[in-house]
N, C-alpha and C positions, 0 to 999 in steps of 0.2 A: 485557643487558650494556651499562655504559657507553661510549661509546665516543670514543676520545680525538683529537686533531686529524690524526694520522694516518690512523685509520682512516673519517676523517670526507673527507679530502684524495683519500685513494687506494684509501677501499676496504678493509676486513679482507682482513688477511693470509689465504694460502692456508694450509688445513691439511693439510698434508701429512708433517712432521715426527713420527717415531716413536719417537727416544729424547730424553729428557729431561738437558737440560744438569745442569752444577753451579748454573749460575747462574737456572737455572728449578729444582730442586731447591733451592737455596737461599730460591727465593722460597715457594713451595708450603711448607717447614718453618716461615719466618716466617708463613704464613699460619693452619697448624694453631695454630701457639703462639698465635697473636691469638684464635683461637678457648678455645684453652685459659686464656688468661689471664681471660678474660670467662666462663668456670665452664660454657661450652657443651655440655661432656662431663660435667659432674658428675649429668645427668641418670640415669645407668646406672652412676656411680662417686661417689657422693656423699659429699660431708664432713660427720658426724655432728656436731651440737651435744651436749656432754656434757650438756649440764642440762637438755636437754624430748624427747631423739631424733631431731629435727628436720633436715633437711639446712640447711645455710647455705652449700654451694659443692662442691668437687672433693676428692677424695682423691689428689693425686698419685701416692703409692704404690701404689695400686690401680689407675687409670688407666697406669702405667707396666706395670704387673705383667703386667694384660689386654692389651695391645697388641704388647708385646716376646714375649708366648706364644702369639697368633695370627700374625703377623708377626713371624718372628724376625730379618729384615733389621735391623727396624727400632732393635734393641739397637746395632747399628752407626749407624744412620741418627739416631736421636734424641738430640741434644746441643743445646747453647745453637747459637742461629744464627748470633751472632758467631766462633763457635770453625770455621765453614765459610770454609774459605780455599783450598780448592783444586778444580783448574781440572777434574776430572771428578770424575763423581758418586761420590757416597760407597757406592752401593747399585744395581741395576739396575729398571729402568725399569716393569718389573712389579712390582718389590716397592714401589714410590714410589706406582706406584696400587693395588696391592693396600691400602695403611697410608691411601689416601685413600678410599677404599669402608668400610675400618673405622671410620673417625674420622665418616664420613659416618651409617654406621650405629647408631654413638651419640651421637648431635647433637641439644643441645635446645637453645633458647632458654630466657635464665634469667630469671625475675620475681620480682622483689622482694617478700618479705610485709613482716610487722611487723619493725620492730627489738627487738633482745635487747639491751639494754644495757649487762648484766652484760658479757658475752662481745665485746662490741661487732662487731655484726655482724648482718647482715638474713636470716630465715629465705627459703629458694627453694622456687618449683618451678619446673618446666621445660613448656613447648612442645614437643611433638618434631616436629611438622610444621610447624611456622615455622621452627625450627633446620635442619631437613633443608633447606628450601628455599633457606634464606640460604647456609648453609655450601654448597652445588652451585651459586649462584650464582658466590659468591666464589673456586671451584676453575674451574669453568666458563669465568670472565673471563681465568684464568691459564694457563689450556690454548691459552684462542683467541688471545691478544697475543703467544704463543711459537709459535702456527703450528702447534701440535700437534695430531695425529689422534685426537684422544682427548677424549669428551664423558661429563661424567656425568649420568646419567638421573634422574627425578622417583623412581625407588625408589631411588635410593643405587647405583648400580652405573653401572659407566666402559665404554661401548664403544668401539670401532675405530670414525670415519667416515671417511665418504669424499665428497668435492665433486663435483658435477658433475650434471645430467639423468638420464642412465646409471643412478649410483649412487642416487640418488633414485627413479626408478621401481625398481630393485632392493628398494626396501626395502620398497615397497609391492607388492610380487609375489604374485602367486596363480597356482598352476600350475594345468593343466588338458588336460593330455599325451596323455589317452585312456590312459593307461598306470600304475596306482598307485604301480608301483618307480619307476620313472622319473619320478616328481613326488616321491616321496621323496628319490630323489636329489638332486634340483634345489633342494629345501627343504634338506636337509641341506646342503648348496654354499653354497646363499645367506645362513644362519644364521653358518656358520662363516666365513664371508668376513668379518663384522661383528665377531666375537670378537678381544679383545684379544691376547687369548693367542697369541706369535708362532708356535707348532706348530700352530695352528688354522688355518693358510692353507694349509701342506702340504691337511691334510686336505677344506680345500674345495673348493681346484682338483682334488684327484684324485677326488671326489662328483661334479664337474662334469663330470670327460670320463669318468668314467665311464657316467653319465646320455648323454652325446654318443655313445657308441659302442652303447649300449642302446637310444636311439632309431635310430640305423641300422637295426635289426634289426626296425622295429614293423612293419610293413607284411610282407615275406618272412623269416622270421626264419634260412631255408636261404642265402640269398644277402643278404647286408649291401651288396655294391655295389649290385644291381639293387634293393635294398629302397629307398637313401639317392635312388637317383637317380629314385624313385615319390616321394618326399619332394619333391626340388626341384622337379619339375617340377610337382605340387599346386599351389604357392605361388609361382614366378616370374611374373613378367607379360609376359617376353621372351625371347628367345633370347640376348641380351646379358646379362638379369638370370640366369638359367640357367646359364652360364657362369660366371657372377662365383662362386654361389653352388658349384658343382665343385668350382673353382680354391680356393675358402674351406675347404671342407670337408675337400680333399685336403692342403694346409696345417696346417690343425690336428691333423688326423691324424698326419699328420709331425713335427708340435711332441710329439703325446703319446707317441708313441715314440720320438723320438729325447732329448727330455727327460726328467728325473725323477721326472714324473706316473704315467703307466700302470705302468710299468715303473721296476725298481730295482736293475737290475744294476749292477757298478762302471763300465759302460762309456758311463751312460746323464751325460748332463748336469744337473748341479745348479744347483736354483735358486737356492741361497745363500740368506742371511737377512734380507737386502732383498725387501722387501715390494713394491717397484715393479714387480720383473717380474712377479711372481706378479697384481699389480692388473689389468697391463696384459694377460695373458695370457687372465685371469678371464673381465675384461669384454670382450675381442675373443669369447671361446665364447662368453656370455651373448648378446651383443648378435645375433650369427649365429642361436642358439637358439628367439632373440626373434622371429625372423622366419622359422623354416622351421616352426617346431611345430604353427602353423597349419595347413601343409600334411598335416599327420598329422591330424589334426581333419576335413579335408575328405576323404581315403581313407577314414572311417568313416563316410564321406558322412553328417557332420553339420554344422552349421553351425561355421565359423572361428571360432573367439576365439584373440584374441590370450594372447599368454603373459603381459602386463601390462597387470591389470583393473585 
């Protein structure tokens, strides 16, 4: 990604940003159209030459047809980009990158053959693996100059990220729990943590204390207190570390009951659809996880690994 005096001055912006302005939908619409005008998509929607069969560019009405019947946002969403003049988005923020994973997924680069001269106009073919590449750059630079949590990948599809050490050995996880469910779990948590999809976070944090209340149970599975506290003691190095690690435990416990996680009675707290809580809630379990799992490792009196190879 190029990057401009700004981000040269003070650093890329933080990505943290999860819905998409008018004014970054509006840029992201000029962007497909530039793609569109340069015949990018005509790879999979081609515009026939009547006189040899030949493609020589785009079929708009086919290209429109496919797109507005995969993405039906996008019947609202696709207009001329000067006709966007207002201050929130025309369409919601899944459906913005749902229409840029599509556009992503028929993206060629177009090369000129011979000229037709009759018809005046040059036969094409297409690239599709240069086109993919360009067109995920060019969405890629628009994500990251608006601060947005959201990258698209070398196959054509947009995930959730997220900044920091933390997150980064997250994504590089390998569980090793001594436990099969309970590394399912934890896969499951960590997968869906990364999913765009704003229902997907529900579903990760509640994978994750599930998994947290499951391994409570590895070691005695009759007593969860006396099991958890064979766990801390495994893996402390002190009588101070020991206690931190209680005090943590008895905590998030408290979080998962008294929040919207384990439990879903009316009486329980919600997390609302801000994703910040749910990040910060995530990675305080993860990061705890990170450092007692070991301890279950050595009750099987095997040797520790950490929970992040």
């Amino acid at each position: 990604m190029s990057q401009l005096y700004s981000d040269r001055a003070n650093g890329p912006r933080p990505r943290t940003e999860t819905e998409i302005s008018a004014a970054v939908e509006a840029a992201l619409q000029s962007l497909v159209q530039s793609y569109q005008d340069r015949d990018f998509f005509g790879i999979d929607f081609p515009a026939i030459c009547p006189d040899n069969g030949r493609p020589f560019g785009t079929s708009e009405d086919m290209l429109e047809a496919a797109r507005v019947g995969m993405v039906p946002e996008m019947a609202q969403w696709w207009r001329k980009v000067t006709d966007n003049r207002s201050i929130e988005p025309s369409i919601p923020t899944m459906a913005i990158l749902d229409a840029l994973e599509w556009h992503a997924k028929h993206a060629g680069e177009p090369k000129e053959g011979d000229y037709h001269s009759f018809f005046q106009h040059y036969h094409k073919s297409w690239d599709r693996v240069i086109g993919l590449a360009a067109f995920r750059s060019a969405v890629n630079e628009v994500l990251a100059r608006n601060g947005l949590a959201y990258e698209m990948g070398t196959d054509g599809f947009i995930s959730r990220i997220l900044e920091g050490p933390v997150a980064d050995q997250l994504r590089l996880t390998h569980f090793d729990s001594g436990d099969p469910e309970t590394d399912r779990l934890l896969e499951l948590a960590r997968t869906r943590f990364f999913d765009r999809d704003p229902d997907a976070a529900q579903r990760s944090i509640e994978a994750l204390w599930d998994a947290f209340e499951r391994l409570k149970t590895h070691i005695d599975p009759t007593n969860k207190k006396s099991s958890a506290q064979a766990l801390i003691i495994a893996v402390a190095q002190s009588s101070e570390e020991q206690a931190l690690f209680e005090a943590e435990m008895l905590t998030l416990t408290g979080i998962g009951n008294m929040w919207r996680i384990r439990h879903h009675e009316t009486n329980k707290h919600d997390l609302g659809t801000d994703r910040r809580l749910r990040d910060y809630l995530f990675l305080r379990m993860f990061t705890l996880l990170h450092r007692i799992i070991p301890g279950r490792k050595a009750m099987l009196h095997e040797t520790p690994n950490p929970l992040f190879d």
